[in-house]
N, C-alpha and C positions, 0 to 999 in steps of 0.2 A: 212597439207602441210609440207614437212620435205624438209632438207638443201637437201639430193640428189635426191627429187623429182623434186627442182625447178632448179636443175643445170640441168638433164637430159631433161628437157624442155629444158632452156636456150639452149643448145649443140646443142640440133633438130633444133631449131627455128633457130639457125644460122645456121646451115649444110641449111636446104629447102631455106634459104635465097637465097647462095650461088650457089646452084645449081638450085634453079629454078626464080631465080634472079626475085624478087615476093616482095615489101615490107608487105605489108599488110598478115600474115597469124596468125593460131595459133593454136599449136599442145595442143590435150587435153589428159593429161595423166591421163590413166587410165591401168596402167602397171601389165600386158604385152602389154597389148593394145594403140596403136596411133591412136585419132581421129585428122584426119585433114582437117582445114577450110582457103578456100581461097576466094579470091571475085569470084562470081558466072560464071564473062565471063574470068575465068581464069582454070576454072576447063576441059575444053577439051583442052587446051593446056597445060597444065600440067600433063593431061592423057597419053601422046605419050610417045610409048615405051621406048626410051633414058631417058626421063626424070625422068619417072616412077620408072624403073629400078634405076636409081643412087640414089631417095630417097630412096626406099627400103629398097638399100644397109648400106646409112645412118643410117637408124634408127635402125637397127639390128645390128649395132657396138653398139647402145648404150643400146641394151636388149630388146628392141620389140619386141615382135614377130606375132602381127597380126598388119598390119595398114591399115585404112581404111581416105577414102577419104570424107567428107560431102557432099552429094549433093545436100545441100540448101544451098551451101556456108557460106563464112563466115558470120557474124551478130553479133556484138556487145551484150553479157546477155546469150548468149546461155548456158551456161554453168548454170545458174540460172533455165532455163526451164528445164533441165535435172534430176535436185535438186527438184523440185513442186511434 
C-alpha cells in the first residue's frame, strides 16, 4: 500500500460518498481498475443512469479506467477472500 494509493482511494470514497450520498461503501483499488461495494439494497439504485454516469466521471479524474460494481455487495474481509 503506498501514500498515492491510499489518497486515490481516500478521493473515490469521498467523491461516491458525495454523489451517491451512501455512507457505508468501499472502493477496492486495483488500478486501473475500481472494485466497488455497497450495501446489497443499494446497488439498483445506485445503478440509474444519473448516478452511474457522475461516478464514472469521478473515478476517471482520478485514473480509473475500468470500474465495476460488486454484486454481492458490500461485506466486511472481502478483500481477505480475494487474497486466499
Amino acid at each position: 500500500l503506498t501514500a498515492e494509493r491510499l489518497a486515490r482511494v481516500e478521493a473515490g470514497e469521498a467523491a461516491l460518498r458525495r454523489i451517491w450520498n451512501v455512507r457505508q461503501l468501499r472502493l477496492r483499488d486495483r488500478f486501473p481498475l475500481a472494485r466497488l461495494e455497497v450495501p446489497p439494497d443499494e446497488i439498483v439504485r445506485l445503478a440509474a443512469p444519473d448516478l452511474r454516469a457522475a461516478a464514472v466521471e469521478a473515478l476517471r479524474e482520478l485514473g480509473y479506467r475500468e470500474i465495476t460494481l460488486d454484486l454481492e455487495g458490500y461485506r466486511m474481509g472481502s478483500w481477505n477472500d480475494e487474497l486466499a
